[in-house]
N, C-alpha and C positions, 0 to 999 in steps of 0.2 A: 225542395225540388231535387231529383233526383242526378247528379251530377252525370252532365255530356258522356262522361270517360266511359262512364258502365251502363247506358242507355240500351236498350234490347232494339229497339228502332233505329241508334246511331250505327250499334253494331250489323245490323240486318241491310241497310244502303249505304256502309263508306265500306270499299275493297281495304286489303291491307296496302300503304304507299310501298310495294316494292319495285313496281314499275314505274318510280323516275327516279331520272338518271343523276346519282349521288355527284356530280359534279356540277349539275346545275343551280344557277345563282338565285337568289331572289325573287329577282324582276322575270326570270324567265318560270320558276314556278307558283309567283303570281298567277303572271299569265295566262298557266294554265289551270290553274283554280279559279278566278275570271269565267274562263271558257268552258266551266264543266265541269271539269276533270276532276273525280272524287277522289282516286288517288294523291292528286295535289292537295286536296284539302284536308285528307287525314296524317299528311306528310307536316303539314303548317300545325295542324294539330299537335302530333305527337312530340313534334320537336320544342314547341313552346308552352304545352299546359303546364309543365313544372316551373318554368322562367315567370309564366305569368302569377301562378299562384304565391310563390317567393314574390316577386314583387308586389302584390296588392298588400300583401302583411306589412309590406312598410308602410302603406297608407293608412292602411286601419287593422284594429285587431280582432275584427271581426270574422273569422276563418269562413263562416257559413252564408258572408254576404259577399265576400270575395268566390268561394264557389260558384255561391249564383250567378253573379255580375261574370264568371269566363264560361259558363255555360252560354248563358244568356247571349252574349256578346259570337260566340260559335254559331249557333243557333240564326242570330242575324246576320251576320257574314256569309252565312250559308244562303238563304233565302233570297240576300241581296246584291250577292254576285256582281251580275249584271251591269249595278249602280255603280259600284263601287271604283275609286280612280288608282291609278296604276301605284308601284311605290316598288324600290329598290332595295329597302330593310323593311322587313315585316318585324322584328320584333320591338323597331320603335313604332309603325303604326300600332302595333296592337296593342303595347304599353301605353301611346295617346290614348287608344279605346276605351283600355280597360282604365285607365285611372279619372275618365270621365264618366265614366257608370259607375265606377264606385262611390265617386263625388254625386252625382246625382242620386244615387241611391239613399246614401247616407245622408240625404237631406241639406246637405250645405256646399256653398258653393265661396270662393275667394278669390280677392280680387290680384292683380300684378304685384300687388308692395311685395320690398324682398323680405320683411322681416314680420311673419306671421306668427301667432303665438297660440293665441288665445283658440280651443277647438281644432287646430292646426295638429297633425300628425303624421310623422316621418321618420324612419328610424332603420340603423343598419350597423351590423358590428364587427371592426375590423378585424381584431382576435380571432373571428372564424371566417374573413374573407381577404387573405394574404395578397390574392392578387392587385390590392390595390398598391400594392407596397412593389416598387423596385429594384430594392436593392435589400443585401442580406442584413437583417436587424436583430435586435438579440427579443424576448418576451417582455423584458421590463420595458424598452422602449414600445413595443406594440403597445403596451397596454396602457404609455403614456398614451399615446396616439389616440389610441378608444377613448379613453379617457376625455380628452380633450373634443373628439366629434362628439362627444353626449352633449356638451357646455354650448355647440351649437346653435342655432333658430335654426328649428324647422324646413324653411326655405334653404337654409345655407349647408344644412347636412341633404338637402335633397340636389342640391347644383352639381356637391363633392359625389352623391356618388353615379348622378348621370354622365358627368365629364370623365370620372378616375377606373369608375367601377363598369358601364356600360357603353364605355368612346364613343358617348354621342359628341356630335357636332354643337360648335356656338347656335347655330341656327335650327336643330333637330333640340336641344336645349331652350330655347325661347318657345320654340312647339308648343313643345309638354308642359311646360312650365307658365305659359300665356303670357312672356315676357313681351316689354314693348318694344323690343330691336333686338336684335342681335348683341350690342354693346353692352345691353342691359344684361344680357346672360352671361358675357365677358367680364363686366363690373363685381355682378355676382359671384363668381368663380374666384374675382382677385380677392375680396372682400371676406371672403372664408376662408381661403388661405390664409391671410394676413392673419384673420383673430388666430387660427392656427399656430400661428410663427409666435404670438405674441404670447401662446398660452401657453406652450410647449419649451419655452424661454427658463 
């Protein structure tokens, strides 16, 4: 399938987003993507098909199913406008989206437990994404640090880098994750660290 980005049809009916206004939030060019407005929707575009592509490679390494799954996923957003319910970060709805089409696509689906293994795939490395790190570190410590997120579960390198690497919220964290509470995502979060603390010792 030929990818959204260079579509001769996407290009022929989305204008270029130069006309909305670079100060506006979220929830307001929502709104106007909702209401029509194809400049808003090539603006939600533009600004996220790289965040989302990078992000589906953590779920699988499938490059050409992750393609399809943010085309696909545009394509229906598109169409379905109308339906769709309000939201004040678009790049955690469309992270929810996109990592439920990849799961569906990819044939399998899993349940709440925190510690998944088996088929389970998640993966990210801190050596080349410093900003989770706050404070100034020297290379050997980084690459204890990597080190140590590879020894991981799945699920627990996936908590560390929605909370560290993405500031989602406890409860935008339960989201994506189909945690059963809020607490569960908090537990989560302590529960990684700790092996963190414990391995990094």
């Amino acid at each position: 399938m030929q990818e959204l980005q260079n579509s001769k049809d996407f290009e022929n009916h989305v204008p270029l987003a130069k006309d909305i206004d670079s100060s506006a939030d979220d929830a307001a060019i929502w709104q106007l993507f909702k209401s029509g407005n194809e400049s808003a929707f090539i603006k939600i575009y533009e600004i996220n098909f790289d965040r989302l592509f990078s992000y589906g490679l953590r779920i699988t390494k499938d490059r050409e199913l992750v393609k399809d799954a943010i085309q696909d996923l545009f394509i229906e957003l598109r169409k379905g406008r109308n339906n769709l319910g309000n939201t004040d970060n678009i790049k955690f709805y469309l992270f929810k989206c996109l990592k439920r089409k990849i799961i569906k696509e990819s044939g399998k689906w899993y349940s709440n437990l925190e510690d998944i293994n088996d088929g389970y795939f998640f993966s990210f490395n801190i050596s080349h994404e410093h900003h989770l790190i706050n404070r100034q570190i020297d290379e050997e410590q980084i690459l204890s640090l990597d080190a140590a997120v590879k020894k991981l579960s799945p699920r627990k390198k996936e908590v560390i880098y929605y909370f560290f690497y993405e500031g989602l919220s406890y409860q935008q964290i339960q989201e994506i994750m189909g945690l059963e509470n809020i607490k569960s995502a908090r537990n989560l979060i302590y529960k990684a660290l700790d092996f963190l603390r414990e391995v990094l010792k």
